[in-house]
C-alpha beads as a LAMMPS data file, in Angstrom:
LAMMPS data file: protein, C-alpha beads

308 atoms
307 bonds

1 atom types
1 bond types

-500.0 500.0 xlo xhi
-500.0 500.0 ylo yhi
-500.0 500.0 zlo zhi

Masses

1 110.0

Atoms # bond

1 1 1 46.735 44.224 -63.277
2 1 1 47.972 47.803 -62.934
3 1 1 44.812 48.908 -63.991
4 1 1 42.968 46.801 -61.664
5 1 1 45.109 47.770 -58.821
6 1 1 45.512 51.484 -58.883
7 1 1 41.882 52.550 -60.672
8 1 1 40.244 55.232 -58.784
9 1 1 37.133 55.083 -56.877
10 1 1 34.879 53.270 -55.055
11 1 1 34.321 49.603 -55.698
12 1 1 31.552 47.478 -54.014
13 1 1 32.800 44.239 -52.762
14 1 1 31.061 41.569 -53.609
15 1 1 29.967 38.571 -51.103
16 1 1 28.178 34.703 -51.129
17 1 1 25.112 34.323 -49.902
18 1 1 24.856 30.753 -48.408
19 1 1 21.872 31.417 -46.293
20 1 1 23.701 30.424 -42.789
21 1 1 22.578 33.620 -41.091
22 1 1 19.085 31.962 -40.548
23 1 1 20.591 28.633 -39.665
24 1 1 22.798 30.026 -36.791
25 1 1 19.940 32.045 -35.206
26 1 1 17.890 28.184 -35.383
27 1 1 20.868 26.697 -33.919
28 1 1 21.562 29.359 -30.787
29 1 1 17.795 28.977 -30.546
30 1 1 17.841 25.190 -30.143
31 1 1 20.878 25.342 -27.894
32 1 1 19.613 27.911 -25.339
33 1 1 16.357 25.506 -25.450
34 1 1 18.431 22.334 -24.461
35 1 1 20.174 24.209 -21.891
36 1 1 17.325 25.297 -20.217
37 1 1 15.918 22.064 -20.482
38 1 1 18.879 20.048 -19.168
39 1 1 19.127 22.841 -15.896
40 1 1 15.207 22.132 -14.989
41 1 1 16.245 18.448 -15.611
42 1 1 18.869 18.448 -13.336
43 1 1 16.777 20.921 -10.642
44 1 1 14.037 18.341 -10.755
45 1 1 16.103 14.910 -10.416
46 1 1 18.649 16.105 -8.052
47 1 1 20.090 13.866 -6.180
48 1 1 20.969 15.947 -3.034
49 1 1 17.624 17.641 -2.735
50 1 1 16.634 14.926 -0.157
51 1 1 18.925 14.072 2.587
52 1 1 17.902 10.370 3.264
53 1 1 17.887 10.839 7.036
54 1 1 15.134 13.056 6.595
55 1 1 12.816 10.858 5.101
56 1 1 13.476 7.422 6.592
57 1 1 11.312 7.058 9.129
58 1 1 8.264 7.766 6.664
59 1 1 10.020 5.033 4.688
60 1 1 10.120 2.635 7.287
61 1 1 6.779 3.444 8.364
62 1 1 5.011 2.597 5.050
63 1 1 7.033 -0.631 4.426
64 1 1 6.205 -1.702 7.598
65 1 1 2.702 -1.102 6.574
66 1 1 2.498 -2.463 3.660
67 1 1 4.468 -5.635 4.483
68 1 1 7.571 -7.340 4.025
69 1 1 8.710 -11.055 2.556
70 1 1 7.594 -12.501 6.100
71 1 1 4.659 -10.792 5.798
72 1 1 3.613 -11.817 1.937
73 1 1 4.966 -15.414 2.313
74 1 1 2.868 -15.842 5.431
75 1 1 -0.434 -14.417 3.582
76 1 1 0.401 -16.368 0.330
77 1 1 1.103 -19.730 2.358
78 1 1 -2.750 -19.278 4.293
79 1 1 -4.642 -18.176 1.897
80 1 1 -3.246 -21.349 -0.368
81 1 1 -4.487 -23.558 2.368
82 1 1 -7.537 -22.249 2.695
83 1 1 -8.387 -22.156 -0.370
84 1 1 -7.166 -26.268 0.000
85 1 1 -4.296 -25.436 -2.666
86 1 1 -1.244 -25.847 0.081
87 1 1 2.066 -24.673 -1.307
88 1 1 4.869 -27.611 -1.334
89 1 1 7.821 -26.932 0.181
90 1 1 10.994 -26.766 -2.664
91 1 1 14.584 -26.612 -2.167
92 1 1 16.659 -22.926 -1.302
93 1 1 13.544 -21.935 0.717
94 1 1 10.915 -21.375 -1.990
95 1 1 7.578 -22.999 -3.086
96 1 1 5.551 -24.646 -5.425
97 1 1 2.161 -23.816 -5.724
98 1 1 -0.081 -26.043 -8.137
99 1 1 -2.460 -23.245 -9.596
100 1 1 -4.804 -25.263 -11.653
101 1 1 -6.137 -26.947 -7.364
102 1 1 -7.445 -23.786 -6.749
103 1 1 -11.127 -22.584 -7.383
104 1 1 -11.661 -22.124 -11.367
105 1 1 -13.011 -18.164 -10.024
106 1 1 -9.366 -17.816 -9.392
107 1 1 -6.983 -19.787 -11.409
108 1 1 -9.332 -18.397 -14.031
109 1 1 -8.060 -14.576 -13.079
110 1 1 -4.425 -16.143 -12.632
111 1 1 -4.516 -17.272 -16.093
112 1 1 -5.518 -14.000 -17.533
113 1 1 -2.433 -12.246 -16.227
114 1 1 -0.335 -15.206 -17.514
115 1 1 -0.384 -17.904 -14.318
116 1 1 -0.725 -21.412 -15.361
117 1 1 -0.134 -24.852 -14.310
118 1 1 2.615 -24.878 -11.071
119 1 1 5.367 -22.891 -10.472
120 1 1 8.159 -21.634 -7.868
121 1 1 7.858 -19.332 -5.716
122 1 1 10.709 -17.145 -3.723
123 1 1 9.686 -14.420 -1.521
124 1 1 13.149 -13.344 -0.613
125 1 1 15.947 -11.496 -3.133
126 1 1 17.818 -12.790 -5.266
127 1 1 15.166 -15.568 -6.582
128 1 1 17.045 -18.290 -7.400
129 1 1 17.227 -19.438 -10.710
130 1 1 13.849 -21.235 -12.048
131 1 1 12.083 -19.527 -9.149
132 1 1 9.736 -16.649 -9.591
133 1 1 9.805 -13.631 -7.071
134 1 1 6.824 -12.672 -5.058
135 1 1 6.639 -9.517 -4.080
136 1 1 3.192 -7.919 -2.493
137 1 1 2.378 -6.522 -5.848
138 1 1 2.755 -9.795 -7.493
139 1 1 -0.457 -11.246 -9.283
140 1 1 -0.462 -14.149 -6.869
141 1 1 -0.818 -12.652 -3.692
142 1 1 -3.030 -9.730 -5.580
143 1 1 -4.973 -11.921 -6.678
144 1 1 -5.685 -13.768 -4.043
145 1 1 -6.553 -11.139 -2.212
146 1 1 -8.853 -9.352 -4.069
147 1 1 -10.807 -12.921 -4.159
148 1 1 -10.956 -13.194 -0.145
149 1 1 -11.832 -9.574 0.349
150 1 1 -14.701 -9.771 -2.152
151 1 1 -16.214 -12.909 -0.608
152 1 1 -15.810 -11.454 2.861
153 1 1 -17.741 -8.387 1.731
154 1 1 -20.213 -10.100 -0.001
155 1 1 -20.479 -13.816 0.761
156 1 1 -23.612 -14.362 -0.865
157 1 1 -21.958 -13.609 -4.595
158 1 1 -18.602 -15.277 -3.679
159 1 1 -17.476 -18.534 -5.365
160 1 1 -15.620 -19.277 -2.458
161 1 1 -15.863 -19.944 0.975
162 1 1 -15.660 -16.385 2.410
163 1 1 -13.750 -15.219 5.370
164 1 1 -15.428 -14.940 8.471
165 1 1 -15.826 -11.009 9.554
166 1 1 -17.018 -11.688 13.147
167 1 1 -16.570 -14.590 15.383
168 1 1 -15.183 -15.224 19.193
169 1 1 -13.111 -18.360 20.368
170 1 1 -11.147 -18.873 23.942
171 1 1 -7.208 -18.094 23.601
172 1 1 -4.281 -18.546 25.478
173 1 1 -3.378 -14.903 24.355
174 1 1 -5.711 -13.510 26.762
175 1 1 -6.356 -12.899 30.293
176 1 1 -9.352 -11.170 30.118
177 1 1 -12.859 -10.746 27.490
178 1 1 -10.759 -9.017 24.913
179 1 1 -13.486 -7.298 21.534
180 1 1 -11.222 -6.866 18.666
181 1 1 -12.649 -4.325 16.155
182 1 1 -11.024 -4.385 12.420
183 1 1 -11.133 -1.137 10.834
184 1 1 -11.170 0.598 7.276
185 1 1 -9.920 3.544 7.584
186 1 1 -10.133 6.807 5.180
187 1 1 -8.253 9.797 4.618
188 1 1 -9.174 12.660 2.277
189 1 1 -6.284 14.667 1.182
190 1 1 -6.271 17.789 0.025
191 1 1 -3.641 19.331 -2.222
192 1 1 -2.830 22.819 -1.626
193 1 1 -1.165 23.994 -5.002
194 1 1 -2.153 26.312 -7.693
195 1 1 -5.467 23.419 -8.614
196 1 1 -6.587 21.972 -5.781
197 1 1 -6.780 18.085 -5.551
198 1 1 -8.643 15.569 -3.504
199 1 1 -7.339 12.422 -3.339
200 1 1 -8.492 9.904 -0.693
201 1 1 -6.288 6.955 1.249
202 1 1 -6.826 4.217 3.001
203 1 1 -5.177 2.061 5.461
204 1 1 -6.225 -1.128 8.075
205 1 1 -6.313 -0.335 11.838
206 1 1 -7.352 -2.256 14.536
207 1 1 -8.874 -1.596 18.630
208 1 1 -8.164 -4.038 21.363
209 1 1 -11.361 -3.203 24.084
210 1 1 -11.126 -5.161 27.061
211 1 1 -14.140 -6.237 28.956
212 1 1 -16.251 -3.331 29.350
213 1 1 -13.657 -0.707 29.311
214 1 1 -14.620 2.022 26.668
215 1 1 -11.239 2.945 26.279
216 1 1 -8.901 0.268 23.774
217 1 1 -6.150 -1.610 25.765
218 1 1 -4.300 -2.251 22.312
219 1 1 -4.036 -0.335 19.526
220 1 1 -3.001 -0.842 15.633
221 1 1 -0.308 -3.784 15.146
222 1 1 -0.465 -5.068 18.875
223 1 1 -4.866 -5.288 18.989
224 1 1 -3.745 -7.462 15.660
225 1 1 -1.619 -9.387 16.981
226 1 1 -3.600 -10.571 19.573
227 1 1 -5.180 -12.307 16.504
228 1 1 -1.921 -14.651 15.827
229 1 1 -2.500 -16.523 19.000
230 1 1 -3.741 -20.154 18.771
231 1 1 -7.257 -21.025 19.544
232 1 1 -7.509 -23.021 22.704
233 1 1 -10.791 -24.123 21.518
234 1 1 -14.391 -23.440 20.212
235 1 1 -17.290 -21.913 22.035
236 1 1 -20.891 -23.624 21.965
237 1 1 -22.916 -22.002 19.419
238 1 1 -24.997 -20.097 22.460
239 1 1 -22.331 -18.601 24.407
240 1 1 -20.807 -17.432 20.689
241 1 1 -24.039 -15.790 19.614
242 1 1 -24.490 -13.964 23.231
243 1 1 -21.158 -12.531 23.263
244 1 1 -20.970 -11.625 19.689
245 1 1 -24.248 -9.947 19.799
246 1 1 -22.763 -8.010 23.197
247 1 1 -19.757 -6.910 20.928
248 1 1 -22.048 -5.216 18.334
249 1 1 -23.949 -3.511 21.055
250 1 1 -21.034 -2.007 22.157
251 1 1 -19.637 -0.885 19.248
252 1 1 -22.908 1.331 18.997
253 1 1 -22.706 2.028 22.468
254 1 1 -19.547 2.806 23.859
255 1 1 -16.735 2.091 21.552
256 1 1 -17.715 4.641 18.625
257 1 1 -16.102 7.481 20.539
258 1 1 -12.898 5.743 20.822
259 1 1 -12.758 4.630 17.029
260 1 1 -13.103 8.290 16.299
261 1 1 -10.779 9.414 17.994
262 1 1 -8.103 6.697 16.649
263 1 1 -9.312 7.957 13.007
264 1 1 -8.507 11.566 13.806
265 1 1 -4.961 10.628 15.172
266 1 1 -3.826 8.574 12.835
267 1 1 -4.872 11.439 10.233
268 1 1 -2.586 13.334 11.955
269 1 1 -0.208 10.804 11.837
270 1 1 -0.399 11.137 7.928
271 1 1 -0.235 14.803 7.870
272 1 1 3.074 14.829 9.911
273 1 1 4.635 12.561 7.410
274 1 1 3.284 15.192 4.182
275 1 1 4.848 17.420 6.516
276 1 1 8.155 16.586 7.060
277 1 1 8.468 14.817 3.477
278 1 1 7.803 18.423 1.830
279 1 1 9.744 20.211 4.468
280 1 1 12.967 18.440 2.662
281 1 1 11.587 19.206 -0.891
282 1 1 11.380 23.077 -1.489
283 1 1 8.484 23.956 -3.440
284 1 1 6.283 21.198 -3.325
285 1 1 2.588 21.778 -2.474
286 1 1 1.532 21.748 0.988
287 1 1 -1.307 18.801 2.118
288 1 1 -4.259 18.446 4.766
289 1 1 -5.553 15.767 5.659
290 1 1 -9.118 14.825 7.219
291 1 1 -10.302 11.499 8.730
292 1 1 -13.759 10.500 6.818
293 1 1 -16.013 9.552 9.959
294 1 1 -17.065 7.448 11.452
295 1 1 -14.676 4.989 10.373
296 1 1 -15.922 1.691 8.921
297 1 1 -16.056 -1.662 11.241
298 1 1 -15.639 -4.348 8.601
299 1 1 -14.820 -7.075 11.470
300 1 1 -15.923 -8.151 15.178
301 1 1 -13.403 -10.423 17.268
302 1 1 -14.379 -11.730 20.689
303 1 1 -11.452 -13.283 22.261
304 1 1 -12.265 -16.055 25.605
305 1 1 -9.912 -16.656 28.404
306 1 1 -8.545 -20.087 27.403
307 1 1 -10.499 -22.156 30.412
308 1 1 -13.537 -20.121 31.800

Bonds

1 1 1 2
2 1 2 3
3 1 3 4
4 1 4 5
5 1 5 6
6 1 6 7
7 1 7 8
8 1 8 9
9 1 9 10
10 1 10 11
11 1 11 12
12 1 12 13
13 1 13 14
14 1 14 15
15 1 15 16
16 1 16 17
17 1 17 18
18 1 18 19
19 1 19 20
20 1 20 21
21 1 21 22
22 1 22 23
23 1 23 24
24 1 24 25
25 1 25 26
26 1 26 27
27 1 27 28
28 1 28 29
29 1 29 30
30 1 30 31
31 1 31 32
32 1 32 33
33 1 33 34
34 1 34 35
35 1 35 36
36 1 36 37
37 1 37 38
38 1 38 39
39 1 39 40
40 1 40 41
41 1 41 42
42 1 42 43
43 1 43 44
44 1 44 45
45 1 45 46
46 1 46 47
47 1 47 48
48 1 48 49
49 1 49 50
50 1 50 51
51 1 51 52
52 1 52 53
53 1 53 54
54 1 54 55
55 1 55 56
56 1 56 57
57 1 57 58
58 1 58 59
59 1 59 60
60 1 60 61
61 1 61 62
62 1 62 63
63 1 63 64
64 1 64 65
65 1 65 66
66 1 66 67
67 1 67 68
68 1 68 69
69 1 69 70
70 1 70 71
71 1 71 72
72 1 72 73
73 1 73 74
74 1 74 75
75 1 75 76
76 1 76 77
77 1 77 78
78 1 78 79
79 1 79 80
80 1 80 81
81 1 81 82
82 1 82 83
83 1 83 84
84 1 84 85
85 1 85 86
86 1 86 87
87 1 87 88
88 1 88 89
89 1 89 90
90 1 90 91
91 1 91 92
92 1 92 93
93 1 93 94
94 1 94 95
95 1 95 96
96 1 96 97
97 1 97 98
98 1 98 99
99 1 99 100
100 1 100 101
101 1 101 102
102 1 102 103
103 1 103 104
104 1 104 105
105 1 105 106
106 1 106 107
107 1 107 108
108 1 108 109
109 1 109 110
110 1 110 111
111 1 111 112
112 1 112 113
113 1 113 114
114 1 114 115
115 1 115 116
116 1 116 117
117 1 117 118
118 1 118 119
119 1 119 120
120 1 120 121
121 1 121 122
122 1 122 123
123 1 123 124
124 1 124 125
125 1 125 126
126 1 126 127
127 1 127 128
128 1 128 129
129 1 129 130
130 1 130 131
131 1 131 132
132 1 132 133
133 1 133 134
134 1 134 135
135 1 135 136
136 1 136 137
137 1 137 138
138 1 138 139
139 1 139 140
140 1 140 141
141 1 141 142
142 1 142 143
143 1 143 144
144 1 144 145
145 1 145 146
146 1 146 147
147 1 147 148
148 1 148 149
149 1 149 150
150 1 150 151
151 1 151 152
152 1 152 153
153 1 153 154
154 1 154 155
155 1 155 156
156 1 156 157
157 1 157 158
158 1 158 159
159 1 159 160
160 1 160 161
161 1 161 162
162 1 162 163
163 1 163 164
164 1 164 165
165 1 165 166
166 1 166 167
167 1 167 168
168 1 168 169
169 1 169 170
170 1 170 171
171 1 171 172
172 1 172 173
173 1 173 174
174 1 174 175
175 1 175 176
176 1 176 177
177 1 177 178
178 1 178 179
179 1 179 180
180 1 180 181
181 1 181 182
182 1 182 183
183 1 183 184
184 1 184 185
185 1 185 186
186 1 186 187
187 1 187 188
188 1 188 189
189 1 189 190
190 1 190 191
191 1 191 192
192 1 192 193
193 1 193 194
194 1 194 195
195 1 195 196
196 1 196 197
197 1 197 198
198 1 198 199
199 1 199 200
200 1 200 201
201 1 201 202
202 1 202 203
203 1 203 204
204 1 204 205
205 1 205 206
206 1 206 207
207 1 207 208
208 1 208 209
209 1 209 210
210 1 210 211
211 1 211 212
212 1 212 213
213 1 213 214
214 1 214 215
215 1 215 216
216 1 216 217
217 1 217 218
218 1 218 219
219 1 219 220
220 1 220 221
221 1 221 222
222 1 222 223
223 1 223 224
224 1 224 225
225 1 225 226
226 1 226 227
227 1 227 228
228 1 228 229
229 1 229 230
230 1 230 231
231 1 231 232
232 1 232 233
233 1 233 234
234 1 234 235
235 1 235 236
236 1 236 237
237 1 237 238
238 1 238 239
239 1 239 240
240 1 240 241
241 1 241 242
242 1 242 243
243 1 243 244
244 1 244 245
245 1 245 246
246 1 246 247
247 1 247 248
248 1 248 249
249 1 249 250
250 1 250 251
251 1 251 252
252 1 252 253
253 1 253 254
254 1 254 255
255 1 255 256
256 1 256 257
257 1 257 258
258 1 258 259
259 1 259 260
260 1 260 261
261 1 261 262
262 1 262 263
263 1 263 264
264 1 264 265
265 1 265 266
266 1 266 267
267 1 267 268
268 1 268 269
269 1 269 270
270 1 270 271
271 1 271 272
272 1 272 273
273 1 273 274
274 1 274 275
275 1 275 276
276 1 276 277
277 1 277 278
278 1 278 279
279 1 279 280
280 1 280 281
281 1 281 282
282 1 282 283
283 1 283 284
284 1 284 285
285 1 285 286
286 1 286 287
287 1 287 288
288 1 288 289
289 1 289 290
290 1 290 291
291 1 291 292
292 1 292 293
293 1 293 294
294 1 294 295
295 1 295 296
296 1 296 297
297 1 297 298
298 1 298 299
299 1 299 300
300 1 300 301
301 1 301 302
302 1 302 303
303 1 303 304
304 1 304 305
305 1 305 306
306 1 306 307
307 1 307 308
């Protein structure tokens, strides 16, 4: 030990080589990674990035666009009937509706997204128990749908009774010859980022024109729902053809400038909302819209004083 302890000179000291150098470097590696990650993680998801304020009237706008329960349940309860498949009334406000009475075209597509025989319906949260929630995405009412908007498009390939897409009767809801033009509407947007993207929208719209005024009376939701009033009765086939015919003259005529100009503003309409949705989102691309014109006139309504 003596020797060991007080020998002279320089000794080398020794060491284990377990390899862990390498190991740490992978591990500071990985853990600057995950960092990273979880800060762009929690930069993108942020909660308090949009104050809700900001973007609820845009949020309002679209549901009211797109419909609420009222809305689907009324659509789901005519187009039932019409299709001479009327829901039953059940018990806690919901339905049945007996899928295998309806047209084999569509109980045919019901059964490929797994709708068979009859079931419940509820069209307002919670569902109760046993009942099945329809919402407007629901493959009932998408269904359905799809099936009336095909046969009014193209009623000589439909295997239903299509919707009518012109007609006039005499209303209560009227004091005057109201035309009623039903509009498709679309919307090309452009997306100003580092690609470029073109995406197109479209949306419903509607023009209330009264007598011979170029100019609409009604616009949007209120020319529609001039549409919910209650025949007061039909018009002979003559007097139907006549003013039907006048309508479509018109529309050439006079009322193209007008549905033009109802394209264009509701385009601005839609780039407002972009607008102040990105305004409350730093960073995100800016969007242009531009009406596609002229806009197409996919129905013709003449509405009759009820009594002249």
């Amino acid at each position: 030990m003596n020797a060991v302890m007080l020998r002279k000179g320089r000794t080398r000291q020794l060491s284990l080589d377990l390899g862990l150098a390498s190991a740490v470097a992978a591990m500071e590696t990985r853990w600057r990674d995950a960092a990273e990650g979880e800060r762009r993680s929690r930069a993108r998801f942020a909660q308090n990035v949009i104050r809700p304020e900001e973007v609820a009237p845009e949020w309002q706008r679209w549901r009211a666009l797109l419909g609420g329960p009222d809305q689907v349940r009324r659509f789901v309860e005519r187009a039932m009937s019409r299709l001479d498949a009327p829901l039953e009334p059940a018990k806690a406000d919901t339905a049945r509706a007996h899928l295998a009475a309806l047209p084999s075209a569509i109980s045919e597509r019901l059964a490929a997204r797994g709708l068979t025989g009859s079931i419940r319906l509820a069209f307002v949260e919670p569902a109760p128990a046993g009942a099945e929630m329809i919402g407007r995405s629901h493959a009932l009412p998408a269904t359905l749908a799809e099936a009336l908007l095909e046969g009014a498009l193209d009623p000589g390939c439909s295997p239903i009774q299509p919707l009518g897409r012109v007609g006039a009767w005499s209303t209560p809801g009227v004091r005057t010859l109201t035309t009623i033009l039903l509009l498709r509407l679309r919307h090309k947007l452009t997306v100003h980022a580092r690609r470029e993207r073109l995406l197109l929208a479209e949306e419903a719209g509607a023009l209330a024109f009264e007598a011979n005024a170029a100019e609409p009376k009604l616009v949007g939701e209120a020319a529609l729902n001039l549409l919910e009033h209650t025949a007061g009765g039909d018009l002979a086939a003559v007097a139907r053809e006549r003013l039907l015919a006048q309508a479509w003259e018109r529309v050439a005529a006079a009322f193209s400038a007008s549905v033009d100009t109802y394209a264009e503003a509701r385009a601005d309409v839609l780039a407002r909302d972009h607008a102040r949705v990105r305004a409350a989102l730093p960073g995100v691309s800016r969007v242009s819209v531009e009406p596609v014109l002229p806009a197409d006139v996919i129905g013709v309504y003449v509405l009759v004083p009820a009594g002249i």
